[in-house]
N, C-alpha and C positions, 0 to 999 in steps of 0.2 A: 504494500500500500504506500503510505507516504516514502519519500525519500531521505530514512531514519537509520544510519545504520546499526547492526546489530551489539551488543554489548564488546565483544570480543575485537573489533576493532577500535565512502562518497561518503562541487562543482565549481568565485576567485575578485573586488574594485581593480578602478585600473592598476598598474604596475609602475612603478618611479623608476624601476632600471630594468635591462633586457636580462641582466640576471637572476634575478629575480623571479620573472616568466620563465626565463627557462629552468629553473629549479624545480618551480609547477609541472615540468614535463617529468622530472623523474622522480621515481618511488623514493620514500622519504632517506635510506641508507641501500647501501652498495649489497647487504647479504638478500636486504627485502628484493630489489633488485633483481638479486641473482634467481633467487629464490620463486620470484612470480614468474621469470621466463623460463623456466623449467618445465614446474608443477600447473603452469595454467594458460591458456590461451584463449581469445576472445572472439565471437563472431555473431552476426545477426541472425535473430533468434525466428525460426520458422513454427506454423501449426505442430509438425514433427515434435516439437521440445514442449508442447503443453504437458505433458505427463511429468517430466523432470521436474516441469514449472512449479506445477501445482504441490508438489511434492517438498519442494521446498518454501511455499508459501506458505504449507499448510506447517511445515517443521520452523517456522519462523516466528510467527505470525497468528495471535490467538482466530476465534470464530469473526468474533467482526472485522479485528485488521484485513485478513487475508483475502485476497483480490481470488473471483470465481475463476471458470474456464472461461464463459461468454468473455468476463471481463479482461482476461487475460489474450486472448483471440482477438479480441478487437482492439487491443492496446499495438498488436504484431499489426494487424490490416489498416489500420487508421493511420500510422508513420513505420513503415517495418525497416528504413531505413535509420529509426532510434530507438530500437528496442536488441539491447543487447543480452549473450550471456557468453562467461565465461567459464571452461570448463579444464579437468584435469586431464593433463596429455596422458596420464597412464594407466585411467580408468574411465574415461570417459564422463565423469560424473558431473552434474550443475554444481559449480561453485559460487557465482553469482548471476544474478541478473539486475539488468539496468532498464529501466523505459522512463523517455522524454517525448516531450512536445513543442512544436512551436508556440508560442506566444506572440500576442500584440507586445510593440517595444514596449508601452506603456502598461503593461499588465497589469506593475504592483501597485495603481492607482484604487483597482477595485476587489484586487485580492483578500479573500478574508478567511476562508476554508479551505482544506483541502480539496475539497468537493467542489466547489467555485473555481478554484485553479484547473483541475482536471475539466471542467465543463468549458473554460474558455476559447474564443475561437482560436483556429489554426491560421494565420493567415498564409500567404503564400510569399510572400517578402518581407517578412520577418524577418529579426538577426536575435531575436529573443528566446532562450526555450524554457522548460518549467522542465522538474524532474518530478515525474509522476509517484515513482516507487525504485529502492535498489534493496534487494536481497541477497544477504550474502552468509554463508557459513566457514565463508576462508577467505580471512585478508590476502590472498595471493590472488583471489579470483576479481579481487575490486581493484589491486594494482593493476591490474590484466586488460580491466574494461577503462581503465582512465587511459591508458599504453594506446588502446587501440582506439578511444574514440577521439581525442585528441588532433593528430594528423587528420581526419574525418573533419570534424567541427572546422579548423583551419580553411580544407577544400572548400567547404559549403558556404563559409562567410560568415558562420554562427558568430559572437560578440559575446550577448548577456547570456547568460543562468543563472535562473533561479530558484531553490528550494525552500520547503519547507523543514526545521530544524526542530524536535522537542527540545525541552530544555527540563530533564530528569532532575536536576537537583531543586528546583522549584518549591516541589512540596516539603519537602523539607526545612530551603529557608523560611520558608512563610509560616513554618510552625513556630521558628524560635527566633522570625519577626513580622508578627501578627499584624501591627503598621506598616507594614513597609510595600510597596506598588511592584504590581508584576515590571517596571520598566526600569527599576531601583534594580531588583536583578540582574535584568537580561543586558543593563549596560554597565553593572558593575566588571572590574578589570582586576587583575593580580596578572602585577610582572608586564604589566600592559596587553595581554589576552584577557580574552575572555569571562568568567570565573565558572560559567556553567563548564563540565565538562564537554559535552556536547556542543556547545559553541565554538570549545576552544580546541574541539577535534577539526571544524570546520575550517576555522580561521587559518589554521596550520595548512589547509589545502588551498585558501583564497578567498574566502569564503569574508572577509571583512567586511561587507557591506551588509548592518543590518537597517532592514526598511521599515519594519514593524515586528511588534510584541499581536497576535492575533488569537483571541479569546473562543473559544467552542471550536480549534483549527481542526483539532480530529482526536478520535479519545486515546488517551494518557495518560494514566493514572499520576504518576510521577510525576506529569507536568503540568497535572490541574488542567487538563483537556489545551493547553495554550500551543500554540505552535509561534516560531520568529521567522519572518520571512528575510529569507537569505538572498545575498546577489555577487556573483563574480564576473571578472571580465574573461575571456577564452586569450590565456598568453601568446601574443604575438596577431593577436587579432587585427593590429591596427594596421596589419601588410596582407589586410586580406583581396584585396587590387593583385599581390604578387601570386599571393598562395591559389588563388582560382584559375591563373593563367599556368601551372604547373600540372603536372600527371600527379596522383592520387599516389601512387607507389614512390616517385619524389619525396614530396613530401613527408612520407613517413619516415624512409631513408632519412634526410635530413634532422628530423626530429628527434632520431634515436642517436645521429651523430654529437649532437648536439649536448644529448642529456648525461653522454657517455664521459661528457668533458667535464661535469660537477661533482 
């Protein structure tokens, strides 16, 4: 369902140095690295993988979170060029999966739910997307799907993303400070991140633009039902003039040459 990920471990304002963006390009250290091109690789997800799908929605994901088959189906046919998953080289098995959307630029003007974002139109020139949902049972399989959508988002011209973030330690502070505003949280900092966990797993991937604290966003116990709507920029976006005029295999080439230098 939302685009939350799982305890055990996913999208970036603009960038002040090219370094920086291309940091976003690789996994956060050199073993994780190693480790995700290994054990995992990433590809657009067909009807064929509903069974996997479900399977880990359902091992994810209580009765209400987890997204049907209808919904899953139609999440593949409505953009199947953003519906990823990635899987283990040596068993074949779903280790994550990813589904996005386009968005109006201006999305997060009316954004309020999960369910409102998912319902949004698709335009067709768009540079916006929304992240519908990412499941995952192995941090090797979510390095896997940023690897490979990446170079992808580059070709196409994509720019913003945007997610929806719970913010788990919520209920918590609001027991042992009973006055204090859900936005006294979600913008309190330590160390200059974040202080929610969850926030400051985001931020660490790009994630520093929050747009709103959004009340009823989808159920969460931990988060007092609240979701933050999150915004990044796609690194290296602003040469997207160059990256359209290139081959798709280019590009990635490049990408990986790039990341290999940090």
């Amino acid at each position: 369902m939302p685009l939350w990920p799982l305890p055990h471990v996913l999208f970036w304002p603009p960038f002040t140095t090219m370094d920086r963006a291309l940091r976003l390009l690789a996994p956060p250290s050199a073993p994780a690295r190693l480790t995700s091109r290994v054990r995992a690789q990433a590809r657009l997800l067909t009807p064929g993988d509903l069974p996997a799908l479900l399977e880990l929605e359902h091992e994810k994901w209580n009765a209400v979170q987890a997204a049907s088959r209808t919904q899953l189906l139609a999440r593949i046919e409505a953009h199947p060029e953003l519906a990823m998953g990635a899987f283990c080289v040596h068993t074949g098995k779903l280790l994550a999966s990813l589904f996005l959307k386009p968005v109006p630029d201006d999305f997060d003007r009316d954004a309020q739910t999960w369910q409102s974002c998912v319902a949004a139109t698709s335009p067709h020139d768009s540079r916006s997307l929304f992240g519908i949902s990412l499941s995952s049972r192995d941090a090797a399989g979510v390095d896997a799907l940023f690897a490979y959508f990446w170079p992808r988002a580059l070709a196409r011209g994509w720019r913003y993303i945007y997610l929806g973030s719970p913010v788990p330690g919520l209920r918590a502070w609001r027991q042992r400070h009973p006055h204090g505003s859900v936005e006294d949280y979600v913008y309190r900092r330590r160390r200059g991140r974040p202080f929610d966990p969850q926030l400051r797993y985001y931020h660490r991937r790009g994630f520093t633009k929050i747009v709103g604290a959004k009340r009823d966003y989808f159920p969460h116990e931990r988060s007092l039902d609240y979701g933050v709507l999150l915004r990044c920029t796609v690194p290296l976006s602003l040469l997207a003039p160059v990256w359209q005029r290139l081959p798709a295999a280019w590009i990635t080439s490049v990408t990986r040459t790039l990341a290999s230098f940090l």
